[in-house]
C-alpha positions in Angstrom: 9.6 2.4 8.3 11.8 4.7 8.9 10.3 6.7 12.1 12.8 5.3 15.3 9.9 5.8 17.5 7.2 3.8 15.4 10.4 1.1 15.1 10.9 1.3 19.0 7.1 0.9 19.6 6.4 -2.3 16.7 9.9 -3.9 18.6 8.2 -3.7 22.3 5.0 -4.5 21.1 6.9 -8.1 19.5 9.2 -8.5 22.7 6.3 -8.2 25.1 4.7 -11.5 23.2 7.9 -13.2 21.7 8.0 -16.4 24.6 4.3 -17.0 23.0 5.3 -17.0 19.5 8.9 -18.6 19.7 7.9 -21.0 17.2 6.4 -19.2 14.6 9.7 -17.1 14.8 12.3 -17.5 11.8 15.8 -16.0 12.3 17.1 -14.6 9.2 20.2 -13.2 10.3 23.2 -14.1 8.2 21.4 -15.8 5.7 21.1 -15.5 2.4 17.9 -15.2 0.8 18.3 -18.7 -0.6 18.9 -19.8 3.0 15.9 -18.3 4.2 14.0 -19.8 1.6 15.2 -23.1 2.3 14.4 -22.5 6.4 11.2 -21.3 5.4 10.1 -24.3 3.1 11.4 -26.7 5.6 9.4 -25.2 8.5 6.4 -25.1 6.3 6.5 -28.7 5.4 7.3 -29.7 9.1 4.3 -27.8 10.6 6.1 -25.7 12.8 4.6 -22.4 11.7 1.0 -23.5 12.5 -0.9 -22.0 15.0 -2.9 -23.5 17.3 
């Protein structure tokens, strides 16, 4: 992506919803990609990514 206004519009259309899907949201930021892995396995195994 690489059109600000199609960016602009995908981020509102998440923030508009993101109280409902808290849960099923994995912050990245600052990781590495082994990190991220790790958080990703982790939340798998623990269920939190299911949805209801």
């Amino acid at each position: 992506m690489q059109e600000p206004a199609v960016v602009s519009q995908m981020w509102a259309a998440f923030d508009a919803h993101r109280g409902e899907i808290a849960r099923q949201v994995l912050d990245t930021s600052g990781q590495t990609e082994a990190e991220s892995l790790a958080a990703l396995c982790d939340g798998l195994a623990e269920g939190r990514f299911r949805l209801a």
